[in-house]
Biopython code that builds the backbone (N, CA, C, O; Angstrom):
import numpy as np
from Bio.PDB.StructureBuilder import StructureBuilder

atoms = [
    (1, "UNK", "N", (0.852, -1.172, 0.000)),
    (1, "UNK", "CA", (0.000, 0.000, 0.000)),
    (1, "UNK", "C", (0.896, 1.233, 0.000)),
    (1, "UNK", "O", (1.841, 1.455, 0.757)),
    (2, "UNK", "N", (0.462, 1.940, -0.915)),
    (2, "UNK", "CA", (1.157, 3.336, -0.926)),
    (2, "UNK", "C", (0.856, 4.238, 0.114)),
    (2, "UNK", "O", (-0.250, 4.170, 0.651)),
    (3, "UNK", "N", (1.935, 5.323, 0.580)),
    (3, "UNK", "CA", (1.572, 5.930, 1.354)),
    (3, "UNK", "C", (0.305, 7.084, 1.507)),
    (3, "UNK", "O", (-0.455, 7.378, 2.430)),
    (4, "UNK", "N", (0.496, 7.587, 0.072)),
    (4, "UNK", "CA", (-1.348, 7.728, -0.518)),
    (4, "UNK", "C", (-2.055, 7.591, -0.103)),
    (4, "UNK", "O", (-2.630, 8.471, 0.538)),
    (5, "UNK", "N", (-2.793, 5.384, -0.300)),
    (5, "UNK", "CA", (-3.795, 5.091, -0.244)),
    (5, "UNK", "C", (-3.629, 4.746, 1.259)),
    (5, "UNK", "O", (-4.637, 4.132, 1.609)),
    (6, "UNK", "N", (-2.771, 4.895, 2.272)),
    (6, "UNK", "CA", (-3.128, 4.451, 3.195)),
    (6, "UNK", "C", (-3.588, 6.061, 3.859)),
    (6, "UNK", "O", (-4.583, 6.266, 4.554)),
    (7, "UNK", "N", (-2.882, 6.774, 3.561)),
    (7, "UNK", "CA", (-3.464, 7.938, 4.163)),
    (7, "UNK", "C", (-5.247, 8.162, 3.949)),
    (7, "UNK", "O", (-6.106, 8.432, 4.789)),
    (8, "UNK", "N", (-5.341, 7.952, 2.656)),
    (8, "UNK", "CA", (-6.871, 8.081, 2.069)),
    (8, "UNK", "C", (-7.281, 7.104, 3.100)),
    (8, "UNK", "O", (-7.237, 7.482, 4.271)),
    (9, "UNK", "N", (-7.542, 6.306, 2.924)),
    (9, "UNK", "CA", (-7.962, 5.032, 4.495)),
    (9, "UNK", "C", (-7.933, 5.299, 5.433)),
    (9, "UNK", "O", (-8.859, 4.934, 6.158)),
    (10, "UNK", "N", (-7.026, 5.966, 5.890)),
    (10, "UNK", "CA", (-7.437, 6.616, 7.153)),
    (10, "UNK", "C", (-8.343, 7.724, 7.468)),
    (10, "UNK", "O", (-9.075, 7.773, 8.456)),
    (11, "UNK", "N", (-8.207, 8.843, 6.306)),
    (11, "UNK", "CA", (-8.878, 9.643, 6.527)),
    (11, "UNK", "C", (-10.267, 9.271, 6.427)),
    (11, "UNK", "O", (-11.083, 9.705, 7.240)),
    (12, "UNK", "N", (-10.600, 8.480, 5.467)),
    (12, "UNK", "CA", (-12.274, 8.103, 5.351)),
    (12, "UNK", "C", (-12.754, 7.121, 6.454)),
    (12, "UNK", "O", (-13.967, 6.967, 6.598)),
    (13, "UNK", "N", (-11.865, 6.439, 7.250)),
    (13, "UNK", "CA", (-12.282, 6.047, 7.944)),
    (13, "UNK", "C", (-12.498, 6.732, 9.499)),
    (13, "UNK", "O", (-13.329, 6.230, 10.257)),
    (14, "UNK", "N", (-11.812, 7.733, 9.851)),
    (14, "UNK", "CA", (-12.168, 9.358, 10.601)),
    (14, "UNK", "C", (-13.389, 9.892, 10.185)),
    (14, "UNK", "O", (-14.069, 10.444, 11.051)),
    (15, "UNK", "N", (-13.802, 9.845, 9.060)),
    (15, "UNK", "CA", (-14.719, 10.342, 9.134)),
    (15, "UNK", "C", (-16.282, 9.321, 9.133)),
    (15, "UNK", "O", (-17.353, 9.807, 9.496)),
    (16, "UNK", "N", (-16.161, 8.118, 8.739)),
    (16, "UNK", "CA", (-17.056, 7.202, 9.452)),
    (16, "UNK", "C", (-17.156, 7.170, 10.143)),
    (16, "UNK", "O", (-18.320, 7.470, 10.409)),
    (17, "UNK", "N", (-16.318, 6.831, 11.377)),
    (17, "UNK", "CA", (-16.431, 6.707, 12.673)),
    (17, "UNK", "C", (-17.420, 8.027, 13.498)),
    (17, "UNK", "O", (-18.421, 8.182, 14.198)),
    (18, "UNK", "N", (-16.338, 8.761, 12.843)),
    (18, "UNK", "CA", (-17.328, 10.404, 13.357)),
    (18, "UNK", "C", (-18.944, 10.573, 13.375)),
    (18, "UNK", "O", (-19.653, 11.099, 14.233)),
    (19, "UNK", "N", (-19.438, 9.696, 11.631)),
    (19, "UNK", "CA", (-20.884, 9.568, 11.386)),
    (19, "UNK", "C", (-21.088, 8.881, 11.700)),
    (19, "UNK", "O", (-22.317, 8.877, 11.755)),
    (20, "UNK", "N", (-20.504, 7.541, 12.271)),
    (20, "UNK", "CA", (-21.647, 6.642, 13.112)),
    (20, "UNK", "C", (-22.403, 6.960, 14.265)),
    (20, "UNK", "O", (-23.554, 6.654, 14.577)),
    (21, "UNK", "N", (-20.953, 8.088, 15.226)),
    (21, "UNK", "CA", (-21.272, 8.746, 16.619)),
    (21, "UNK", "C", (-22.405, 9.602, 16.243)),
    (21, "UNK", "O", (-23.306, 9.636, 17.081)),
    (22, "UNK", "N", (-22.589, 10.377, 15.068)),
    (22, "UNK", "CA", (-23.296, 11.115, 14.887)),
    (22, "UNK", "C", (-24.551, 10.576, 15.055)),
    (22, "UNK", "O", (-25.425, 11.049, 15.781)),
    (23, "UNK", "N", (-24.662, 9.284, 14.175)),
    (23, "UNK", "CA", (-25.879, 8.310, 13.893)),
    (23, "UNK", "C", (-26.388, 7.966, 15.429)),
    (23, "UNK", "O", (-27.592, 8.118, 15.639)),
    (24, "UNK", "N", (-25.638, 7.560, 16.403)),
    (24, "UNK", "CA", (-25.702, 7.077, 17.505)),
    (24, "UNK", "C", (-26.615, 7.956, 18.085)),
    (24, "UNK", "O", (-27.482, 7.545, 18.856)),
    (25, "UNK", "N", (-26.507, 9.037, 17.807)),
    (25, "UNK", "CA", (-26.667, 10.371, 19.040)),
    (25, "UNK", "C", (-28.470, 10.359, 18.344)),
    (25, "UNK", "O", (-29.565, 10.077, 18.830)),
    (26, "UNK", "N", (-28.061, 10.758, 17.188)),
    (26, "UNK", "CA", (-29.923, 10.835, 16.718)),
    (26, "UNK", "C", (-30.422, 9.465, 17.306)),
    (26, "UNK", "O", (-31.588, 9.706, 17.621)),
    (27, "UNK", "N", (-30.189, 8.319, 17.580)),
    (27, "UNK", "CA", (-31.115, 7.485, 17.233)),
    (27, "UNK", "C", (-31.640, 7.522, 18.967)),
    (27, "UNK", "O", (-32.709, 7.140, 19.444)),
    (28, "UNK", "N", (-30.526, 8.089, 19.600)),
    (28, "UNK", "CA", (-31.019, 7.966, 21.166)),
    (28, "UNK", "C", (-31.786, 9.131, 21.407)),
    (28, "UNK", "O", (-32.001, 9.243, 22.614)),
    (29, "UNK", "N", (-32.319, 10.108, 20.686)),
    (29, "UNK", "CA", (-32.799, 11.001, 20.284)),
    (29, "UNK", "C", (-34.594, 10.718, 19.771)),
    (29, "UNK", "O", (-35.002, 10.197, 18.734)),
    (30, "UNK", "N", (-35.401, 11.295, 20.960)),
    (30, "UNK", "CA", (-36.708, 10.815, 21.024)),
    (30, "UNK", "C", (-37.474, 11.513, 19.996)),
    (30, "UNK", "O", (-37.745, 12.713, 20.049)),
    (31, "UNK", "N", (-37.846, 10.638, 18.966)),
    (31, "UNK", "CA", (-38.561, 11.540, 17.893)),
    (31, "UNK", "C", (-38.283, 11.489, 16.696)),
    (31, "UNK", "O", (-38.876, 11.914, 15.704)),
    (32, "UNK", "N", (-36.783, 10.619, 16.902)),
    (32, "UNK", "CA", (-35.293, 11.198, 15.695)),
    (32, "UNK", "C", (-35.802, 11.031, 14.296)),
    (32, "UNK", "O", (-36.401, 10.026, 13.912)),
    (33, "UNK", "N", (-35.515, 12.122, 13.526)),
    (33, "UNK", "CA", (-35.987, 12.445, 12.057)),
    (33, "UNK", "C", (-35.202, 11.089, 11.304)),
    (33, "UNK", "O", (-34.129, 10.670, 11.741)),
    (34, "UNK", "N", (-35.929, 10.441, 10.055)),
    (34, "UNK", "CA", (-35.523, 9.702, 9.482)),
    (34, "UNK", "C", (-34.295, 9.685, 8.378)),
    (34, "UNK", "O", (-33.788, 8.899, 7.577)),
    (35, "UNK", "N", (-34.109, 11.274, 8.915)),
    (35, "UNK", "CA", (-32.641, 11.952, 7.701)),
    (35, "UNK", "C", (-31.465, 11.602, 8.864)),
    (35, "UNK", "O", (-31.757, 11.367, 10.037)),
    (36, "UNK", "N", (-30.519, 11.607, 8.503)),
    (36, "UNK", "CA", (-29.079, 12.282, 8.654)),
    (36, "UNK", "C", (-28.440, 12.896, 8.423)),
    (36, "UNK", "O", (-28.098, 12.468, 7.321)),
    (37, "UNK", "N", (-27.708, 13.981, 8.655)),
    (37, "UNK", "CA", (-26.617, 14.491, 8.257)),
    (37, "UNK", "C", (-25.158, 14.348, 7.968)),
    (37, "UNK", "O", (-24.808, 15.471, 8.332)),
    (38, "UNK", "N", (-24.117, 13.795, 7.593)),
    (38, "UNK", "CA", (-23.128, 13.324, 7.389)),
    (38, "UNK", "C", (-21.923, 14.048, 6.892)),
    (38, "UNK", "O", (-22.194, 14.881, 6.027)),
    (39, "UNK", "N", (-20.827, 13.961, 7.169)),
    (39, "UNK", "CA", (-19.695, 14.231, 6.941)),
    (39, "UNK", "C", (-19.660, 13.621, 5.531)),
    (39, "UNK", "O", (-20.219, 12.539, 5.355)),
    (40, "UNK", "N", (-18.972, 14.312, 4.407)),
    (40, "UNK", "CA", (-18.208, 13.717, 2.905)),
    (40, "UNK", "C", (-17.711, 12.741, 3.689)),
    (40, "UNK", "O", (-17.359, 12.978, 4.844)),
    (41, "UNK", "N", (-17.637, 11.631, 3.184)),
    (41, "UNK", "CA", (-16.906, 10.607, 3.648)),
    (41, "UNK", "C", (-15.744, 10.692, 2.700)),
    (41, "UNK", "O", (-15.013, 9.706, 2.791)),
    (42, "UNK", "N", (-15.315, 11.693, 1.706)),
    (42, "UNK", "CA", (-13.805, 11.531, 0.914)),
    (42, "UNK", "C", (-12.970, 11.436, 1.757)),
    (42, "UNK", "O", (-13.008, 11.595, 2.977)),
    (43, "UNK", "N", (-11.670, 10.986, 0.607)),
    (43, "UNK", "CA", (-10.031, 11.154, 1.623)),
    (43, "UNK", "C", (-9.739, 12.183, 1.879)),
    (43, "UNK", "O", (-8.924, 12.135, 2.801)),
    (44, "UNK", "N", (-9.963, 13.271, 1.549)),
    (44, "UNK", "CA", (-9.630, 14.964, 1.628)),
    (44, "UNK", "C", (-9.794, 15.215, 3.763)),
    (44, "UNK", "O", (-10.769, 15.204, 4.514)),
    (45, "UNK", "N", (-9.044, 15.311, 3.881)),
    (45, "UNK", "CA", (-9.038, 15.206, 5.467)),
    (45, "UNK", "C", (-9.757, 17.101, 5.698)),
    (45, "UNK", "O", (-10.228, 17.330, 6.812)),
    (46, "UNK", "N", (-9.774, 17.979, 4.913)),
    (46, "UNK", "CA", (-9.975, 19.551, 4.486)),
    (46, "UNK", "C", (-11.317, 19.170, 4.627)),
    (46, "UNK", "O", (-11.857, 19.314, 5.724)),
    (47, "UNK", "N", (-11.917, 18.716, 3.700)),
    (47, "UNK", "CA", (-13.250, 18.519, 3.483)),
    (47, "UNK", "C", (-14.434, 18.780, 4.452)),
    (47, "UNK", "O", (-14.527, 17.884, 5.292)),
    (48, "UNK", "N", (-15.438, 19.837, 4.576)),
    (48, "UNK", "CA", (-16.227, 19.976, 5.121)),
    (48, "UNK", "C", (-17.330, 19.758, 4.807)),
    (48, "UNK", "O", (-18.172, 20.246, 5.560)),
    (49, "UNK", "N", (-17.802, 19.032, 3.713)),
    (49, "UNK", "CA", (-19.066, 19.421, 3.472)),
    (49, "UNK", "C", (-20.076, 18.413, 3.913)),
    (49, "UNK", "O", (-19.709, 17.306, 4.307)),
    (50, "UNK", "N", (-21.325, 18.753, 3.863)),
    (50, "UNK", "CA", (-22.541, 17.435, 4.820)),
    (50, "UNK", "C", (-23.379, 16.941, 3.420)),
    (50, "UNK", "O", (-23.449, 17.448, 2.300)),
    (51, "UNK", "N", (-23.925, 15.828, 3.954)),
    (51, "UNK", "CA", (-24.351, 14.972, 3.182)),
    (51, "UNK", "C", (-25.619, 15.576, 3.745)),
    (51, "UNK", "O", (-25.560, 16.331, 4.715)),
    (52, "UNK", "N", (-26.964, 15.209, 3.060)),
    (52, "UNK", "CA", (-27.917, 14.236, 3.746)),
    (52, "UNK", "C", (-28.778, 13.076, 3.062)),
    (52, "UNK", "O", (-29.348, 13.173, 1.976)),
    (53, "UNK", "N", (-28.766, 11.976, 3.888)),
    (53, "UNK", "CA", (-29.150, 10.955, 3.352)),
    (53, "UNK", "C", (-30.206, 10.132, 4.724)),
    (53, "UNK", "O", (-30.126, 10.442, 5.913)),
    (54, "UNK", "N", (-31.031, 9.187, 4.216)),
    (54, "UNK", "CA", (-32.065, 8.543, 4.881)),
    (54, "UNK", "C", (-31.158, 7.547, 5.504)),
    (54, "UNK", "O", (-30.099, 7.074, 5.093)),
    (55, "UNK", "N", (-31.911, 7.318, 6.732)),
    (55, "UNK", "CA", (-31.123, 6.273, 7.476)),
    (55, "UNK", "C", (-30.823, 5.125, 6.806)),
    (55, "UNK", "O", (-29.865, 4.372, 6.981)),
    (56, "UNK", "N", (-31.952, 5.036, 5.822)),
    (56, "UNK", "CA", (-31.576, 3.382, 4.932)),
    (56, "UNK", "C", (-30.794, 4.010, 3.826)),
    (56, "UNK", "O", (-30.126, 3.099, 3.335)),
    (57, "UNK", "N", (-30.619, 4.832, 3.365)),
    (57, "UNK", "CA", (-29.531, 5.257, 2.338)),
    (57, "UNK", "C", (-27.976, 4.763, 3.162)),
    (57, "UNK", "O", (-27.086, 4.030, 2.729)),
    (58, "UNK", "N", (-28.080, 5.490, 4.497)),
    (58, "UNK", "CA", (-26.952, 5.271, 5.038)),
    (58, "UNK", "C", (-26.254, 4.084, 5.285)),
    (58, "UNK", "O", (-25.033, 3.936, 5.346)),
    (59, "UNK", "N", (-27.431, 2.980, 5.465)),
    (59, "UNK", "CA", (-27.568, 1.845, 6.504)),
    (59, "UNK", "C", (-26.876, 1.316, 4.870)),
    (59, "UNK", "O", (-25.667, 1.085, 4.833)),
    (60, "UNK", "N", (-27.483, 1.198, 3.939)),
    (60, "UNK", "CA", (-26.949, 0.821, 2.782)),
    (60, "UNK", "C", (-25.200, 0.983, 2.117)),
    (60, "UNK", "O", (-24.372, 0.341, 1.471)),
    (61, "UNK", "N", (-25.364, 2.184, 2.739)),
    (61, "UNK", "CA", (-23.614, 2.848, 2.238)),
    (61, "UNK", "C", (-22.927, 1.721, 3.237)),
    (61, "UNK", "O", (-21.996, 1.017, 2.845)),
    (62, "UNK", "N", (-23.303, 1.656, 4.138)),
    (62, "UNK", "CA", (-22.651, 1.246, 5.590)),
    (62, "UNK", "C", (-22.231, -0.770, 5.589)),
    (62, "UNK", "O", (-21.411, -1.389, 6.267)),
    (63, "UNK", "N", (-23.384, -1.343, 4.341)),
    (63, "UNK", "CA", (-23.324, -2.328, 4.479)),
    (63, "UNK", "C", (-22.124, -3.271, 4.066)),
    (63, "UNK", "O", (-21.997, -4.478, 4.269)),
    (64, "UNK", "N", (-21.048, -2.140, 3.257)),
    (64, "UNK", "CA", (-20.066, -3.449, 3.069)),
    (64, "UNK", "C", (-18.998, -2.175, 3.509)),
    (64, "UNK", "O", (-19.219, -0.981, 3.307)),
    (65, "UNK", "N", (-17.911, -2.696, 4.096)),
    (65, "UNK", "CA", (-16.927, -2.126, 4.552)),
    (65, "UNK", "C", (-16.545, -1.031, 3.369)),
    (65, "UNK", "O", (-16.890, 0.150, 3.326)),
    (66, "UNK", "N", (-16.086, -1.444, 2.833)),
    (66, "UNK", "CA", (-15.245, -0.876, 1.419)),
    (66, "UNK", "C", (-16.233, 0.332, 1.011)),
    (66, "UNK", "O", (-15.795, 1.134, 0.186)),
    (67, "UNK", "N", (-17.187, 0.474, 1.387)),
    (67, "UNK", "CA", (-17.884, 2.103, 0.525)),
    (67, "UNK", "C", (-18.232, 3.091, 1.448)),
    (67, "UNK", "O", (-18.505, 2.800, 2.612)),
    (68, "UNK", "N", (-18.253, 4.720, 0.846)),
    (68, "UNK", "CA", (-18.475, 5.489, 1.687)),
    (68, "UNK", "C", (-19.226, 6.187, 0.613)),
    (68, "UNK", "O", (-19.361, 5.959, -0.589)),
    (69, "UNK", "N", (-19.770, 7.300, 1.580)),
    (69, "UNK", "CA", (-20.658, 8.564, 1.012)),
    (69, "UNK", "C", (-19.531, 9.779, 0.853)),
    (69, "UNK", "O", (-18.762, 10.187, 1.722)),
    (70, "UNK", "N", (-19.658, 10.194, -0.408)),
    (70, "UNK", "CA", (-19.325, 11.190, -0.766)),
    (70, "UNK", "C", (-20.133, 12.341, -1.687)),
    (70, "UNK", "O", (-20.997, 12.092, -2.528)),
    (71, "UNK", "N", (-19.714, 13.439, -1.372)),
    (71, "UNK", "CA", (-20.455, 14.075, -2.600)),
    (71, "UNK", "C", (-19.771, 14.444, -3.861)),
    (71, "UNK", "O", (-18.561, 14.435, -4.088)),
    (72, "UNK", "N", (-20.802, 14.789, -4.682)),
    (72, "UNK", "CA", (-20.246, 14.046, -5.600)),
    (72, "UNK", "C", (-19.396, 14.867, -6.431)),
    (72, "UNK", "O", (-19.492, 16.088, -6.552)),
    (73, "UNK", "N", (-18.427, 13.995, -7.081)),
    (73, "UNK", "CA", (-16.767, 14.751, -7.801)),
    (73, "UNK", "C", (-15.835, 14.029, -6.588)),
    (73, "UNK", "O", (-14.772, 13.433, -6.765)),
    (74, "UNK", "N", (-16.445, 14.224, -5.470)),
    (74, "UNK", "CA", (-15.413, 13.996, -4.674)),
    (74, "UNK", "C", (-14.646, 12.120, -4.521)),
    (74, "UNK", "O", (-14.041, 11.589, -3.589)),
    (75, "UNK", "N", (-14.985, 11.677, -5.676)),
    (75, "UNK", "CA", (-14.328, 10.541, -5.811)),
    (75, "UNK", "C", (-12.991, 10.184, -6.201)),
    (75, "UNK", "O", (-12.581, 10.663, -7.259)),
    (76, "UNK", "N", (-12.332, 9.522, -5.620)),
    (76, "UNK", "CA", (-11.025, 9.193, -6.263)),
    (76, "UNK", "C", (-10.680, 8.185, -7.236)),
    (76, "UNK", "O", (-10.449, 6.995, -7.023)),
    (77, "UNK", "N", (-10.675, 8.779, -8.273)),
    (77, "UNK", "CA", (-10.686, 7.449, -9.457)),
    (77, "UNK", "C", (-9.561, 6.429, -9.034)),
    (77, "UNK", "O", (-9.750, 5.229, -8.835)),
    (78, "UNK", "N", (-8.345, 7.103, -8.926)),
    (78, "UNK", "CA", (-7.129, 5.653, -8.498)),
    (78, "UNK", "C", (-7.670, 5.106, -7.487)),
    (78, "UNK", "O", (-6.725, 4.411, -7.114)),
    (79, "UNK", "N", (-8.439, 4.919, -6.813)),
    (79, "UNK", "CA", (-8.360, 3.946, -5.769)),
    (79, "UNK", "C", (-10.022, 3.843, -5.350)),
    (79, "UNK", "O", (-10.481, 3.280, -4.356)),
    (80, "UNK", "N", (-10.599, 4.398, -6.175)),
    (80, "UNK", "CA", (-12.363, 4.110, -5.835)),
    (80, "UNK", "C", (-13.054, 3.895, -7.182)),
    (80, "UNK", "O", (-12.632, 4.190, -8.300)),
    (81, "UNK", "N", (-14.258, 3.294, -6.819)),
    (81, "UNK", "CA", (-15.291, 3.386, -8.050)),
    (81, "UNK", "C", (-16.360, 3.933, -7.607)),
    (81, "UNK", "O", (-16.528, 3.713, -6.407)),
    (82, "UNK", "N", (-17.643, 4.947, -8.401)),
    (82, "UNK", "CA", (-18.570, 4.785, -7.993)),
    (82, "UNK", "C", (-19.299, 4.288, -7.985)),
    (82, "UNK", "O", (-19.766, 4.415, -9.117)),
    (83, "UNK", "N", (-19.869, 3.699, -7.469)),
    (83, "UNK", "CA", (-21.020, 2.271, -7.324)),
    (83, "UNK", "C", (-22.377, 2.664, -7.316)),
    (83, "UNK", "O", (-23.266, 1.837, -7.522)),
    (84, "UNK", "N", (-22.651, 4.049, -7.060)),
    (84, "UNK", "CA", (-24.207, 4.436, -7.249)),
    (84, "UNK", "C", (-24.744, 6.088, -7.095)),
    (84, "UNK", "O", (-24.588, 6.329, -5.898)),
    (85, "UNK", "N", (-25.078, 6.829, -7.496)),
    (85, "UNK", "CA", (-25.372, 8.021, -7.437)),
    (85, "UNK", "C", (-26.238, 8.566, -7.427)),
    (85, "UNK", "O", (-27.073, 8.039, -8.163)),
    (86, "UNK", "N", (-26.702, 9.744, -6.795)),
    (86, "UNK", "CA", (-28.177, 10.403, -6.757)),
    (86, "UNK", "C", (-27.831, 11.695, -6.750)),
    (86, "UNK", "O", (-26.623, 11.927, -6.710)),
    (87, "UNK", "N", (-28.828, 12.903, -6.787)),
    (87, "UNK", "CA", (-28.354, 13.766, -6.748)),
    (87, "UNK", "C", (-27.804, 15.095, -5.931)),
    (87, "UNK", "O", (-27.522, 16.264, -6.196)),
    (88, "UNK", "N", (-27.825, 14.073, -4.589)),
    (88, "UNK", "CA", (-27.167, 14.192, -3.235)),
    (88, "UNK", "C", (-25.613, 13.915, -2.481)),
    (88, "UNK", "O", (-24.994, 14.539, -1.620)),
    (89, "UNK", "N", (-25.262, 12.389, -3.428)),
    (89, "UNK", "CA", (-24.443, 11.925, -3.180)),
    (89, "UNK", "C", (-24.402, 10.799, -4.030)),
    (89, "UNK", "O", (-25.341, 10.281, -4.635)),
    (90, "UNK", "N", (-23.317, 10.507, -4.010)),
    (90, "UNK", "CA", (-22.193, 9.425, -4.460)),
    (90, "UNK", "C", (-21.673, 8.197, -3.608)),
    (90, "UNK", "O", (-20.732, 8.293, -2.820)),
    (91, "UNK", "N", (-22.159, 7.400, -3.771)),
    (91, "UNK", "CA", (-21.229, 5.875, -3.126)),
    (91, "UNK", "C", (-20.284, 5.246, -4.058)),
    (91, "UNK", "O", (-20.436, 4.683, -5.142)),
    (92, "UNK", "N", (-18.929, 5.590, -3.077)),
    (92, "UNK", "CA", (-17.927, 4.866, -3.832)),
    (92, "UNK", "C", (-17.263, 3.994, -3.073)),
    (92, "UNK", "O", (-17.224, 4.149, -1.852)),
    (93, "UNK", "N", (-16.749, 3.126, -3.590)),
    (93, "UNK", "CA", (-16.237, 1.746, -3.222)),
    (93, "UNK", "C", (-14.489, 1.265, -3.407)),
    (93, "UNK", "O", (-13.994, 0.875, -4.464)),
    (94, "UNK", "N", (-13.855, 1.396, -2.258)),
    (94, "UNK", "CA", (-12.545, 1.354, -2.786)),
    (94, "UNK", "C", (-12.262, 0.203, -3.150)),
    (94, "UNK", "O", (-12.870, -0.836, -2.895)),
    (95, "UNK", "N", (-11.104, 0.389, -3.905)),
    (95, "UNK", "CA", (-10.656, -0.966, -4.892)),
    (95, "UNK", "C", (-9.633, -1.551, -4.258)),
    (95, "UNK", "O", (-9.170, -0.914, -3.312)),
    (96, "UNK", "N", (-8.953, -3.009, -4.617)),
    (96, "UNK", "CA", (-7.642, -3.342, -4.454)),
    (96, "UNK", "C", (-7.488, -3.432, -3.120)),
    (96, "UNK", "O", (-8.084, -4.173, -2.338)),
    (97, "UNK", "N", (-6.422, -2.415, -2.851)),
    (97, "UNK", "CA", (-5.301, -2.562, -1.635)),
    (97, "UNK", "C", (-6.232, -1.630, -0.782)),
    (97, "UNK", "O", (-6.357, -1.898, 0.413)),
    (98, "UNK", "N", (-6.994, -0.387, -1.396)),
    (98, "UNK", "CA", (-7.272, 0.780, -0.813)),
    (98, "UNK", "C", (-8.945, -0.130, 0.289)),
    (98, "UNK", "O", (-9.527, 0.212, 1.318)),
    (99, "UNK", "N", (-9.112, -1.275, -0.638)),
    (99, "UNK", "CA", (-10.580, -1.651, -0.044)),
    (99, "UNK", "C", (-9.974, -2.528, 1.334)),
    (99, "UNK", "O", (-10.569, -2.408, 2.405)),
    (100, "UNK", "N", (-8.913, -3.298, 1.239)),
    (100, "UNK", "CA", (-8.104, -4.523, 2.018)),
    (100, "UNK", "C", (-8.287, -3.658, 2.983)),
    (100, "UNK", "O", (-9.019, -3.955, 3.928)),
    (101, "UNK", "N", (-7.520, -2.179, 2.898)),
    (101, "UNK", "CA", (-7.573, -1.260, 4.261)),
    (101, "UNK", "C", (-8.318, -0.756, 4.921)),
    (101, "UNK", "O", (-8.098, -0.421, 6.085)),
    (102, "UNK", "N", (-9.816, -0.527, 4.040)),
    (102, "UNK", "CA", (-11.047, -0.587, 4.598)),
    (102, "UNK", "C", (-11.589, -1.351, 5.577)),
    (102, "UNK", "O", (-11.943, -1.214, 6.748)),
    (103, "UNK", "N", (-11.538, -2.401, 4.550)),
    (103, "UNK", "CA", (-11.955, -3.418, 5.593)),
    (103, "UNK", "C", (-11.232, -3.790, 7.161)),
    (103, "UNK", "O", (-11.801, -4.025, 8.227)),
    (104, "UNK", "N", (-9.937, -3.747, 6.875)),
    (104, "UNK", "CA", (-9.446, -4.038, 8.075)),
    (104, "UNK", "C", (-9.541, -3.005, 8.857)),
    (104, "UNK", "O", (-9.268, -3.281, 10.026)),
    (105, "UNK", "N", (-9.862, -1.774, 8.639)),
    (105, "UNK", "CA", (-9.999, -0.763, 9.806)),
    (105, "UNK", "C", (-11.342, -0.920, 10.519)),
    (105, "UNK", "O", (-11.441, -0.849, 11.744)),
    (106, "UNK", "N", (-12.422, -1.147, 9.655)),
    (106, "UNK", "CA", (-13.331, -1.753, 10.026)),
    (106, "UNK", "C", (-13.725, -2.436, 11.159)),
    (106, "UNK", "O", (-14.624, -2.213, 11.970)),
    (107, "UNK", "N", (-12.769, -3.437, 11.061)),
    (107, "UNK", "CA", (-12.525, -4.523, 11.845)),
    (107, "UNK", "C", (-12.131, -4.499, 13.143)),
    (107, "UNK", "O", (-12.526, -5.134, 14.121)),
    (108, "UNK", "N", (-10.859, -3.244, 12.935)),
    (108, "UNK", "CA", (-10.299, -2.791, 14.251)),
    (108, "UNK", "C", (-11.043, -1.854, 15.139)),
    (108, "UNK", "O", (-10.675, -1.641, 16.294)),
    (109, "UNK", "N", (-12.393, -1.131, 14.447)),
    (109, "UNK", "CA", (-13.266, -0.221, 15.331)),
    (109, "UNK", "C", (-13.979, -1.185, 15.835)),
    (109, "UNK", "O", (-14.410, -0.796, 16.920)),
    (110, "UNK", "N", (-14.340, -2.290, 15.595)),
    (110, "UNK", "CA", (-14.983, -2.804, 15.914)),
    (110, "UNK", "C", (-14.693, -3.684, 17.559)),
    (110, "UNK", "O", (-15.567, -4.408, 18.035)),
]
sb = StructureBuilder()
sb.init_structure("model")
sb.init_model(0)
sb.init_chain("A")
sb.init_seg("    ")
for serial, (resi, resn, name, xyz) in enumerate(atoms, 1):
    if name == "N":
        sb.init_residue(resn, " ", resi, " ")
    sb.init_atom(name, np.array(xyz, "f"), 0.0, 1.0, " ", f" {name:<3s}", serial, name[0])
structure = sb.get_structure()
C-alpha cells in the first residue's frame, strides 16, 4: 500500500467513525428524524461538506466495509469506483489494496 492510499484510508475512515457517533446520538434522540446528516466521507481530510441521506440510504452505504458517502466529484478514481449516485451523493467503493484497508480498519473499530 502506498503511502497515498493508506493515508486516504485513514482519513475516510475518521470520518465514518465520526458519522456513526453522529448516527448514535440521533437514534437515542426521542422523535429522531428519518434523515441524517453526514460528513463527505472523501479522503480529503480539508473537506467539510454534509451529506444528507435517509437512514436506509446510510444503513446501505454502511453495508459493506469498502464504501463510503461522498459528494459528488469527490471521488477518487485511483483507488475508488462509484457504485451508485443520486443527486445528493455518491457511493464509492474502494478498490484493491485501498478496499483490504477498509476493511481491516473496520474490523479494528470494531
Amino acid at each position: 500500500m502506498t503511502a497515498t492510499e493508506k493515508r486516504l484510508a485513514l482519513n475516510e475512515a475518521l470520518f465514518r467513525e465520526t458519522n456513526e457517533r453522529l448516527e448514535e446520538r440521533v437514534q437515542d434522540t426521542v422523535g429522531a428524524e428519518d434523515e441524517l446528516e453526514i460528513l463527505c466521507e472523501c479522503g480529503n481530510l480539508d473537506c467539510s461538506e454534509r451529506l444528507v441521506l435517509s437512514r436506509e440510504e446510510y444503513a446501505s452505504v454502511r453495508s459493506d466495509p469498502a464504501q463510503f458517502a461522498v459528494k459528488p466529484g469527490h471521488e477518487i478514481a485511483d483507488v475508488e469506483a462509484v457504485v451508485a449516485r443520486s443527486d445528493r451523493f455518491e457511493v464509492v467503493r474502494k478498490q484493491g489494496v485501498a478496499a483490504e484497508a477498509a476493511e481491516f480498519l473496520e474490523h479494528e473499530q470494531k
